[in-house]
Structures are given as structure tokens and as C-alpha cells.
N, C-alpha and C positions, 0 to 999 in steps of 0.2 A: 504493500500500500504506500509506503514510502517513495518507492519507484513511479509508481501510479502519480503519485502526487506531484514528483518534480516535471516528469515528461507534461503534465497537464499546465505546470506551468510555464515551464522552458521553452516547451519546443510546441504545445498548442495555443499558449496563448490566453487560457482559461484562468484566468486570476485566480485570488483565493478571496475574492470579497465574491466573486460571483460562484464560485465553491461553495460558501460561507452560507449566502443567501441560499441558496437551492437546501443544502443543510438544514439550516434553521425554519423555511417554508414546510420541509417534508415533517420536522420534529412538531411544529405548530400543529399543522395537520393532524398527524400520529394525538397531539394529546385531544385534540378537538375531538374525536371519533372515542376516545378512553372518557369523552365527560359529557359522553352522549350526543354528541352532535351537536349542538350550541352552549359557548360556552360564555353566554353572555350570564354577569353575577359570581361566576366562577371562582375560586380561591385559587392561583397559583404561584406558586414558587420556584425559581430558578436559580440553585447554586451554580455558580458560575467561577469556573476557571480563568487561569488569563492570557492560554493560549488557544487555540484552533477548535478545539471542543468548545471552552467557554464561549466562544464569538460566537459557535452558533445556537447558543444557548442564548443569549442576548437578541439574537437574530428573531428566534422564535418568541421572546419575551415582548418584541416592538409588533408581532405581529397577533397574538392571544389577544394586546390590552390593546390594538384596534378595533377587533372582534368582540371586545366589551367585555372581555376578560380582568378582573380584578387581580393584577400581577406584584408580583416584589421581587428582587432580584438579591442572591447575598454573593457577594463575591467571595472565594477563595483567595485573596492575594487583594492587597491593598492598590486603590487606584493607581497609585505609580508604578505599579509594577506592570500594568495595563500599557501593553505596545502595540505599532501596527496598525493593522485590519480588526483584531480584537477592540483595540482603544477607539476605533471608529465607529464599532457596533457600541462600546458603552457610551461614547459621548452621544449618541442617538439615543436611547433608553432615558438616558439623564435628562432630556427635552420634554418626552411623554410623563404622563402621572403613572409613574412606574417607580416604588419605591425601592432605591438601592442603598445597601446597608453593607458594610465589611463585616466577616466572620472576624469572631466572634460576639455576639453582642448578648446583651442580656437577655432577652425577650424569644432567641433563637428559638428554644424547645416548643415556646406555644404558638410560635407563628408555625412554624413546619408543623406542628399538630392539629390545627386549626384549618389548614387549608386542602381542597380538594383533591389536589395531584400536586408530586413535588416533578422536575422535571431535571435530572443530573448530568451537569454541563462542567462537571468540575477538571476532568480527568481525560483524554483519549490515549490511542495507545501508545503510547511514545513513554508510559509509564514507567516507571523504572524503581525497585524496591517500594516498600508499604508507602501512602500515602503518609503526607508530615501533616503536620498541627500548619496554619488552623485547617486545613482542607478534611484532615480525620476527625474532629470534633465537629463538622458540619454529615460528614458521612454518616458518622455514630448517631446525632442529631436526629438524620433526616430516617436512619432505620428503626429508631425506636417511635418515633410518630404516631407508626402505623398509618402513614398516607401512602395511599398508593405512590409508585412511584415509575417512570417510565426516563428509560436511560439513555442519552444520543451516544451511538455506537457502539461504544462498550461500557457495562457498569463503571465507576469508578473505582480504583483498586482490584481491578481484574486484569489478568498478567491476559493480551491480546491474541501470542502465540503459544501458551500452554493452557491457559484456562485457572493457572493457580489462582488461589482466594488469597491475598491479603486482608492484613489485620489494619484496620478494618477495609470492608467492600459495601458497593452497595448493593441491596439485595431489590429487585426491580422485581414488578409485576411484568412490565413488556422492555424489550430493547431493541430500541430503531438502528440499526448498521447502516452503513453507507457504501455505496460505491458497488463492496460484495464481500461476505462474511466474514472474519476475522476467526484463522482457526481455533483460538484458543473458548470463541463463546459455542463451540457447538461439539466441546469435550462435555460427555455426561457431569461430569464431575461438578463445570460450572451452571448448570441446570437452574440450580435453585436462588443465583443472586441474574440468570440473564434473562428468566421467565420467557414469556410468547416472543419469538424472536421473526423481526419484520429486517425489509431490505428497502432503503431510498434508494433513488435515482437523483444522483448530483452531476450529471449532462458528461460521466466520461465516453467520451468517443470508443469504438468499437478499436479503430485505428491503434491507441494507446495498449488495447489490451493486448493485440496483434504482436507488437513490438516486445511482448513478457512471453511471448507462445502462448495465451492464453484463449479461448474460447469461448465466450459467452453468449451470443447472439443480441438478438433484441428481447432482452429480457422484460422490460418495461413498456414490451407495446400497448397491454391492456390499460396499466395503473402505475403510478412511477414509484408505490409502495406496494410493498408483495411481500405473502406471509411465507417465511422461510420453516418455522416450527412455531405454529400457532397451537398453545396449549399446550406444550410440550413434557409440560412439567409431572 
């Protein structure tokens, strides 16, 4: 996926804000359909990293509280730590009535408990040993809630290419992948933190996959999200 992602940007041309947006559209989507189809009044929260996962978590948090979605946003990493394409999706969010808060704050436990769907943008896979403070005390947070919770790509704290559980992970009701599965979410083993597991379509060219020998056709003719193991669990 890493390959995936330079050739799309290198050599097609394919930014990563228009990555980003397509990400964050399909993640919107995904929880609009988890909150029954309209999500106006809605309670959602979106922990939010501060790289390429978190943007499109942001992405999808500007497009919920269009739809009249009641959003808040808790960052993982302090706004300066916010670069980029990420720092462009939160200075958008920061214009809307979109309340953004840095982890950790007092009130953490009962906002994440209180609210409909949490949506976890903390982490993708570029992960590398257990998540740190504050980002695991919004994980821990967000799993004891007991809100539903739906994951963009891969839970947070879930190793991409083995499927190990870090201490802590987050354990999702559904997880939206991108692009195309990430081996480590469709080992048994990680079953129970990557729940009903769905596939977006983020516009990579067929071309790109060609160039890895890969194969996948037009996967996305029908719908540009497709359940890969729906109910799996």
C-alpha cells in the first residue's frame, strides 16, 4: 500500500488531499448507513490523528456536520503537531460548528459515552509498536464507552501486516479499508477488534495496480463501498 500510494502520487498525479477527500467521503458514508440513514441530530465523535488516517477523519467530520450531524472532533497530537494536507482538513473543521478538543481532556469519558458512533481516525498503518499516550488513553476511552465504533482502514493499534492486537487496540463494530485489504485485518485472530469489514474506493487507477502484478479488475462498478466480510465475526 505504500507503493500504491507513492506511484498515485509520483507518477499519476493523484494528490493526497484528493486521496484524502475520497477517504473521508467513503468513511462519512460508511457511518451514515451505521446510524441508519440520516444522520441529522446525530452524536458523533472523531478521534483524530495527525497524519493521513487523521485527515480523513477530519475529512469525514466536515462532511457528517453538513448532513446535520452533531460532531466533535478530539485530536490525538496537539494542533502543532498538525502538518500538511492533515492541517488543511483541521483548519476546515475549525470554521464549521465542529467542536475540536486535544486528548486528553476532562470530560473525555462522557463525551465518547454519550455519543452515537465514535469514528477512529487516530492511527493507519504505518503503525509501528503499541500506540503512546495521549492517543492510548483516547483508545482505552473510546473502548470502554461502549459506543459503537467504526474504524477508517484499520482499527487503531492493529499491526496492518500481521493482524497483532496491541495494548491497547481499538475494538470496532465495522472497519472501512481503503484502496484493498490490509493483510493483517483479515487474520482470524484480529476478528474481534476489525468487526464487519467493508472496502472504499479512493479512485486508484487499475494502471497502478498493473505496475505491483497485481489484479483486481473493476471492483467498484456496482458501489464504491463493498462488503469484504460483512458479519464476520
Amino acid at each position: 500500500m505504500r507503493e500504491v500510494d507513492r506511484l498515485m502520487l509520483e507518477e499519476f498525479q493523484i494528490g493526497l488531499l484528493q486521496m484524502m477527500e475520497n477517504a473521508g467521503r467513503a468513511l462519512a458514508l460508511e457511518a451514515r448507513r451505521l446510524l441508519g440513514g440520516d444522520v441529522r441530530g446525530s452524536r458523533v465523535i472523531v478521534p483524530a490523528g495527525r497524519g493521513g488516517n487523521g485527515g480523513g477523519g477530519l475529512t469525514a467530520a466536515r462532511r457528517l456536520s453538513i448532513w446535520g450531524a452533531d460532531v466533535s472532533v478530539v485530536l490525538g497530537a496537539s494542533r502543532s503537531e498538525f502538518e500538511g494536507v492533515p492541517r488543511h482538513q483541521l483548519d476546515i473543521v475549525e470554521r464549521l460548528p465542529v467542536l475540536v478538543r486535544e486528548a486528553p481532556f476532562d470530560e473525555m469519558e462522557d463525551a465518547l459515552r454519550s455519543a452515537d458512533l465514535i469514528l477512529d481516525a487516530l492511527i493507519g498503518y504505518s503503525l509501528r509498536g503499541a500506540p503512546r499516550e495521549p492517543i492510548a488513553s483516547v483508545i482505552r476511552a473510546a473502548n470502554a464507552s461502549r459506543t459503537p465504533l467504526l474504524a477508517l482502514d484499520i482499527p487503531s493499534g492493529l499491526n496492518g501486516d500481521t493482524g497483532e492486537v496491541c495494548d491497547p487496540t481499538i475494538r470496532a463494530v465495522a472497519t472501512l479499508t481503503l484502496a484493498l485489504p490490509k493483510a493483517g485485518l483479515t487474520r482470524r485472530a484480529a476478528a474481534a477488534w476489525v468487526g464487519d469489514l467493508y472496502l472504499a474506493d479512493i479512485s486508484v487507477p487499475d494502471a497502478v495496480y498493473a505496475r505491483l502484478g497485481v489484479s483486481v479488475g473493476p471492483m467498484f462498478s456496482r458501489s464504491e463501498i463493498i462488503a469484504v466480510r460483512p458479519g464476520w465475526r
